[in-house]
C-alpha positions as CSV (number, residue, x, y, z in Angstrom):
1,X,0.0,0.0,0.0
2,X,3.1,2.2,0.5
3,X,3.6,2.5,-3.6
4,X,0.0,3.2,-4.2
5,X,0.2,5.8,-1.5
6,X,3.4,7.0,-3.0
7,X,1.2,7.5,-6.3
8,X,-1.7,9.1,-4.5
9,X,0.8,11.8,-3.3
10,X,3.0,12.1,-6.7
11,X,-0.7,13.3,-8.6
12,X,-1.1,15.9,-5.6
13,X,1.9,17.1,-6.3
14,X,1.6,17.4,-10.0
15,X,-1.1,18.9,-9.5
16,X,0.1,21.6,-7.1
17,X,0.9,25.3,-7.4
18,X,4.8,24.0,-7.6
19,X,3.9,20.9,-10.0
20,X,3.7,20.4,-13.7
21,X,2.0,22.9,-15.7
22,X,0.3,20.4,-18.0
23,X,-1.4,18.5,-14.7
24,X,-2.6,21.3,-13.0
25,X,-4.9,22.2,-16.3
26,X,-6.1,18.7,-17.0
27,X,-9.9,18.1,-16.0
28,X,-12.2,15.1,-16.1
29,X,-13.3,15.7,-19.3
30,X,-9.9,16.2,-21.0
31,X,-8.4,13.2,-19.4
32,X,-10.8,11.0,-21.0
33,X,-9.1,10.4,-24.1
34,X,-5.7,9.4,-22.8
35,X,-7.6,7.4,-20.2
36,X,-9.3,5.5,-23.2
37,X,-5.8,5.0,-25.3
38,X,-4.3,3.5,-21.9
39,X,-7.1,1.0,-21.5
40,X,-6.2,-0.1,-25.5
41,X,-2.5,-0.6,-25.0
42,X,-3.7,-2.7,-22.0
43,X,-5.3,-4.8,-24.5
44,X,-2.6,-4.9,-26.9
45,X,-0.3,-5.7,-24.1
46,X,-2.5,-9.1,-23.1
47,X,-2.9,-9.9,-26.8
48,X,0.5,-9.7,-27.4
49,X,1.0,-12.0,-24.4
50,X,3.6,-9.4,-23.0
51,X,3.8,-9.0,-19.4
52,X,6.7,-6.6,-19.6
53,X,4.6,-4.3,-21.1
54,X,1.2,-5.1,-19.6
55,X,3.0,-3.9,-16.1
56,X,3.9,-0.5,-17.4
57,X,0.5,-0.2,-19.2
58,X,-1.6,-1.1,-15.6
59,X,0.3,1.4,-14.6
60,X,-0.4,4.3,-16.9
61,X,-4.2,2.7,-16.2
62,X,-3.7,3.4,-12.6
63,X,-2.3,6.3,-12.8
64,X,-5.6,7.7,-14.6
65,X,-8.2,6.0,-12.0
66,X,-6.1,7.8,-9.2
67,X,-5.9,11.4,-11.1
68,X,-9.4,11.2,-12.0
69,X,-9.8,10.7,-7.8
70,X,-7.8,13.5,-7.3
71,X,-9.5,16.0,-9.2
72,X,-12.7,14.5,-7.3
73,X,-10.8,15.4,-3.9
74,X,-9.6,19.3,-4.9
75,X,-13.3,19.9,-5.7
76,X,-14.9,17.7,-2.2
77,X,-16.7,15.2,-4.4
78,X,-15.1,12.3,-2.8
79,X,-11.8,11.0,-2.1
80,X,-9.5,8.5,-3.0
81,X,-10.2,6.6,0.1
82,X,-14.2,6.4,-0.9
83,X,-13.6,4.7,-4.1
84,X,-11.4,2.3,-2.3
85,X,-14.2,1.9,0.3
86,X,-16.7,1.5,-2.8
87,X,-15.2,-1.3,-4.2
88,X,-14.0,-3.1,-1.2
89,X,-18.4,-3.1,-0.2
90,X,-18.9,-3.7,-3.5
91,X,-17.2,-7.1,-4.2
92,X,-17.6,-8.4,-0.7
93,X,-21.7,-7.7,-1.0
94,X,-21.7,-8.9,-4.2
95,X,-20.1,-12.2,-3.5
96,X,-21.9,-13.3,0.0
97,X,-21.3,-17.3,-1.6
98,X,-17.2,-16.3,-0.9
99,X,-17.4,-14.0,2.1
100,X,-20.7,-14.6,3.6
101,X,-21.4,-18.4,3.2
102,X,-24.1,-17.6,1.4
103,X,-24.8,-21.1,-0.8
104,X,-25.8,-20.3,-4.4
105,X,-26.5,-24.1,-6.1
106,X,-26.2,-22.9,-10.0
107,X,-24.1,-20.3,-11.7
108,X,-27.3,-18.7,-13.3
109,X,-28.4,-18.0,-9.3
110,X,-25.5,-15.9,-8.7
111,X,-26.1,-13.6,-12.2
112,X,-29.5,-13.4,-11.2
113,X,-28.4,-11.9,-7.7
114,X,-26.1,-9.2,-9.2
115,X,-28.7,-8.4,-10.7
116,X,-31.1,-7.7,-8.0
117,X,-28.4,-6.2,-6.0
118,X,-27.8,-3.8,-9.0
119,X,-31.6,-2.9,-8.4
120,X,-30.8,-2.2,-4.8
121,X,-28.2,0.1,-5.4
122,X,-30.3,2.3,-7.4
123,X,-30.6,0.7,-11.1
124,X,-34.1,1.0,-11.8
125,X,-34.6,-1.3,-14.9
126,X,-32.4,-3.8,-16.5
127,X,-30.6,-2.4,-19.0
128,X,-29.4,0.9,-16.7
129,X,-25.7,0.8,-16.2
130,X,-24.7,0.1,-19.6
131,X,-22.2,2.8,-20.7
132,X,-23.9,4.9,-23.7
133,X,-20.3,5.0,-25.3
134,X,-19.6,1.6,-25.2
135,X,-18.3,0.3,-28.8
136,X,-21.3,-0.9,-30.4
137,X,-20.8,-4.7,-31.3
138,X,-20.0,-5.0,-27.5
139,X,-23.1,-2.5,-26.0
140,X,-25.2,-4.9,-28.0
141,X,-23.5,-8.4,-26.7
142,X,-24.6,-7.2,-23.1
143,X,-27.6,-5.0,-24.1
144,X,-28.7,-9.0,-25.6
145,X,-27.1,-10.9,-22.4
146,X,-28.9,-8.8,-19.9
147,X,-33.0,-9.3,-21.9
148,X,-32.0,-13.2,-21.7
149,X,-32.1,-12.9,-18.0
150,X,-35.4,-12.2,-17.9
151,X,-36.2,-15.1,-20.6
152,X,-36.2,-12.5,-23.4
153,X,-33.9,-14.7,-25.7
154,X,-34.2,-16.8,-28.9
155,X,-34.5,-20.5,-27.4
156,X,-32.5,-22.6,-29.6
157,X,-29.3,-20.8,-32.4
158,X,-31.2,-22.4,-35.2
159,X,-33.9,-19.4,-34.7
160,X,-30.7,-16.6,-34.6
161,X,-29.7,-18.5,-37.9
162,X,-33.4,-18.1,-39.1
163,X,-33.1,-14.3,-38.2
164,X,-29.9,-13.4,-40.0
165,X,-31.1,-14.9,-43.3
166,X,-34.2,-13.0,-42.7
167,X,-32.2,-9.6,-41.9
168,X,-30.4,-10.8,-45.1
169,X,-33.1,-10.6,-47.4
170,X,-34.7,-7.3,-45.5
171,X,-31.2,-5.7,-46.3
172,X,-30.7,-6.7,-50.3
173,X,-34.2,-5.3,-50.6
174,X,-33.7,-2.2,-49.0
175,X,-30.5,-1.4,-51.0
176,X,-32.4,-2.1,-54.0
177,X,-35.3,0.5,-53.4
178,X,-31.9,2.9,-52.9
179,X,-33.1,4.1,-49.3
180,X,-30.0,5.3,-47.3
181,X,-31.8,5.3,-44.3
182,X,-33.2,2.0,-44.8
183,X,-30.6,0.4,-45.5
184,X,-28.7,1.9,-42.7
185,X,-31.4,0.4,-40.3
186,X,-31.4,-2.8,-42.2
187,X,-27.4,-3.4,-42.1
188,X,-27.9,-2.6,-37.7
189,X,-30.3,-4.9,-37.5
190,X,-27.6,-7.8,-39.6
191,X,-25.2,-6.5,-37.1
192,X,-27.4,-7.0,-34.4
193,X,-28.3,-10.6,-35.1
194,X,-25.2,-11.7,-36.2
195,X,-23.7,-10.5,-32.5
196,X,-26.7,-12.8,-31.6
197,X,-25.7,-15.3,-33.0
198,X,-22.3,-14.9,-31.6
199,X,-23.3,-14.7,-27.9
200,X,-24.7,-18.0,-28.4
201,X,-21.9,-19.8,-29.9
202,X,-19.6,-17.9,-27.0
203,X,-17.8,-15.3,-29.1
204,X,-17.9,-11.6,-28.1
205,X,-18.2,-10.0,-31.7
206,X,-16.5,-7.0,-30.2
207,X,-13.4,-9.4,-29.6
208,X,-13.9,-11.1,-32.8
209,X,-14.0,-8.1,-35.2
210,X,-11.0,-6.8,-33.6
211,X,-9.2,-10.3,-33.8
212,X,-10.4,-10.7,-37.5
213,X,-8.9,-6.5,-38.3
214,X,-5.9,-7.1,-36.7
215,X,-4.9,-10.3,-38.8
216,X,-6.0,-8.5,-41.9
217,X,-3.8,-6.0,-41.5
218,X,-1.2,-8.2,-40.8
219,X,-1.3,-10.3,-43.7
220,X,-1.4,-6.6,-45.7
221,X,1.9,-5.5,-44.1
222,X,3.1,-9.0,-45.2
223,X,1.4,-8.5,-48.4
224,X,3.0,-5.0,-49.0
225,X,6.6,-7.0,-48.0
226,X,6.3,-9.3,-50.8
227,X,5.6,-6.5,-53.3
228,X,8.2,-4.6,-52.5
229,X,10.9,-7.3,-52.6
230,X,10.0,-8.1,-55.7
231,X,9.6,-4.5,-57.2
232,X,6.2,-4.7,-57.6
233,X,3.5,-1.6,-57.1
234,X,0.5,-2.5,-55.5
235,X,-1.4,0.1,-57.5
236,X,-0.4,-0.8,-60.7
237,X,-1.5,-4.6,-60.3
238,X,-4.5,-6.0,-60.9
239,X,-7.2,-7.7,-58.8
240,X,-5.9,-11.1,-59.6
241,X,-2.5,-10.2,-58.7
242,X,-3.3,-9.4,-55.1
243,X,-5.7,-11.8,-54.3
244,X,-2.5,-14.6,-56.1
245,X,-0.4,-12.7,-53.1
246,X,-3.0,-13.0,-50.8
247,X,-3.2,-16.1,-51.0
248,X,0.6,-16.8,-50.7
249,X,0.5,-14.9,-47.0
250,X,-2.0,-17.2,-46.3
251,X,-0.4,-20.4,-47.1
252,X,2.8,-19.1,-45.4
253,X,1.0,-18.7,-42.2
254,X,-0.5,-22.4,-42.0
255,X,3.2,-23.4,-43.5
256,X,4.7,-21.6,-39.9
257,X,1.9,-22.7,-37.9
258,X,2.6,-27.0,-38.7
């Protein structure tokens, strides 16, 4: 506790009449941003499976949480020692089956009690507490998670399969009839059922678009490697050309992966 104490005391002094310049005009708002980046380099950190650099970026994380505390404390909002009392109530009430012997006999019980203890703690209806600025294919994986709580779900994945061929069709004839807005709400509703259809094979379409971006890009760079060793311009080749070099990063990669 001494280090996080250290950094509790390092902000206050940034953020002092003898601190940094930079810190002491930083607000909420403006730290959001940076805040945001830090929690994607986290991610990038995990993906890349390197702890070395996870460490520094739960730093830079922490670092955040506790300057956003701090500029709580200057204006007597609440302290750093609330949140830390928030959270430590938090997870011990939420978890009576680990601190309060509490018995809960399926895994479904213990969902359904966050959820009634969310209730308790001033969440009115189900789907309060769902950021508004959540990335979208994510907001909808828990905006869907949370209605099948309450038995608002398809009952077997043949019916999401049903739906997306459905949403299919609604979308091929809406871009036919050349209605923007249409087809706008018809390619959301696609998305929408095809992060369905995800949740209930256990994918996170959030996860899995990111995943599936990442490794295009990678097999570009690679793509872009090969054209250049061999004094090619991507520009000046045709379809067929790239999709023949595509192809070759592609059989490279299950070559490296035997």
């Amino acid at each position: 506790m001494k280090d996080f104490s250290d950094l509790v005391q390092i902000i206050r002094k940034l953020r002092s009449p003898e601190g940094c310049p930079w810190d002491r005009e930083q607000t909420p708002e403006s730290l959001i941003p940076f805040m945001i980046e830090e929690v994607y380099e986290v991610i990038d950190a995990i993906d890349h499976k390197n702890d070395r650099e996870l460490a520094r970026e739960l730093g830079d994380v922490l670092l955040h949480l506790v300057f956003q505390a701090v500029l709580a404390e200057e204006d007597g909002r609440f302290t750093v020692e609330d949140v830390l009392k928030g959270i430590n109530h938090k997870m011990i009430s939420r978890h009576p089956h680990v601190f309060k012997g509490v018995v809960f006999n399926r895994e479904e019980d213990i969902h359904n009690f966050w959820e009634q203890k969310k209730k308790t703690e001033g969440r009115k209806r189900l789907l309060d507490g769902i950021p508004h600025e959540l990335p979208s294919l994510h907001k909808a994986y828990r905006v869907q998670s949370k209605a099948s709580m309450v038995g608002f779900d398809w009952d077997k994945i043949y019916d999401v399969w049903l739906k997306i061929r459905e949403e299919i069709n609604e979308l091929e004839s809406a871009s036919s009839a050349e209605n923007k807005q249409a087809v706008e709400m018809e390619f959301g509703d696609l998305l929408f059922s095809l992060v369905n259809v995800g949740r209930f094979l256990g994918i996170n379409a959030d996860e899995a678009l990111r995943k599936s971006t990442d490794k295009f890009i990678r097999r570009f760079h690679r793509v872009e490697a090969i054209a250049d060793k061999e004094e090619k311009d991507l520009r000046a080749m045709t379809l067929d050309e790239l999709e023949s070099l595509w192809q070759r990063v592609k059989e490279e990669e299950v070559v490296s992966s035997r």
